[in-house]
N, C-alpha and C positions, 0 to 999 in steps of 0.2 A: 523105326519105319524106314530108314536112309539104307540101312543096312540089307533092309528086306528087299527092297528095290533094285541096291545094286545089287542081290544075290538071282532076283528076276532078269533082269539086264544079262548078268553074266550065264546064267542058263541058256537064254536065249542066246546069245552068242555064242558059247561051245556047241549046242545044237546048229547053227547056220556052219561054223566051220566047219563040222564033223559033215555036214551033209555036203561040202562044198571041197572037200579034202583031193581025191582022186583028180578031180576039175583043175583045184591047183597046181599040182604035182604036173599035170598036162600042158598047163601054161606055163608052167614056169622049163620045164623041159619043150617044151617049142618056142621058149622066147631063146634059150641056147643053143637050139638050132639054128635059129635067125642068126646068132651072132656067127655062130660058125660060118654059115654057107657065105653073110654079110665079109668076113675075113679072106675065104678061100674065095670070092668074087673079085677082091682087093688083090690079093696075090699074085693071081694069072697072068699071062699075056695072049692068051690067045682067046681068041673071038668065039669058037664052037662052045670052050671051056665057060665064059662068061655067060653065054647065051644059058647054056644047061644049070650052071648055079642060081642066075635068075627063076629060071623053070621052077629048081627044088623051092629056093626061097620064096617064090607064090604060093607049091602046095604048105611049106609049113606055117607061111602065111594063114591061109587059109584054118588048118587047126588051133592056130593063134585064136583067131577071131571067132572060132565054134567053143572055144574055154574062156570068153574074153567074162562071162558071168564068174568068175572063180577071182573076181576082183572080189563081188561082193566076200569071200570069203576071206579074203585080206583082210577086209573094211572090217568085218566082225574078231580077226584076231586083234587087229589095230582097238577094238571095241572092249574086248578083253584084257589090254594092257591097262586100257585106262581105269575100268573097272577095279582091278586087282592095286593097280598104285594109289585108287578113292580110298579102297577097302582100309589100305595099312593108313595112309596119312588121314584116315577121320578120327583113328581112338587115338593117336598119339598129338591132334594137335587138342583135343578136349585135354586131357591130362598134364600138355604142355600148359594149360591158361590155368587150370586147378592148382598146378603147381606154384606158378608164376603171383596168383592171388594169396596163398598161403605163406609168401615170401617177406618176412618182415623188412627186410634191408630194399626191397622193391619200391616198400608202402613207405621208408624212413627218405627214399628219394624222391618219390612224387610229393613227400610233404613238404619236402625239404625246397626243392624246386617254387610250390607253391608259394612259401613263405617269403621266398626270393625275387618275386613278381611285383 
């Protein structure tokens, strides 16, 4: 049932990313424009120059915060890692404990312990 669940879980979340893909790509190429114009602003010396890179950096401002929902498609790859690292560490830590009980020199040191109490 765990498995089933996280394979619903991760469904849904490659659906939210796939629909939220283009959005990202959008933000995350106007968060590198920010930086840019943010650098070439630092750089300058003259007052027209700084005035005009403010300018740019409001409009790509602006497309920032029109792709600012292209988080949620972050949040669902972030959603998706964790999915996929449940997936693999739920059948290896069963196997780890099957294994662990089936271990005679395990069971000769919890007895052994016991006896020493």
């Amino acid at each position: 049932m765990k498995k089933f669940m996280l394979f619903i879980g991760g469904l849904v979340a490659v659906l939210i990313l796939l629909a939220n893909l283009g959005p990202m790509i959008l933000l995350a190429l106007s968060i590198w424009l920010l930086y840019i114009c943010f650098k070439k602003f630092m750089g300058t010396d003259s007052t027209a120059a700084k005035i005009g890179w403010v300018i740019a950096g409001l409009i790509v401002l602006s497309i920032t915060f029109s792709n600012i929902y292209a988080v949620l498609g972050v949040a669902a790859a972030y959603a998706l890692y964790l999915i996929y690292k449940n997936w693999n560490t739920s059948e290896s830590s069963v196997v780890h404990e099957i294994k662990e009980d089936d271990d005679p020199f395990t069971n000769f040191e919890k007895q052994w312990a016991e006896l020493n109490k």
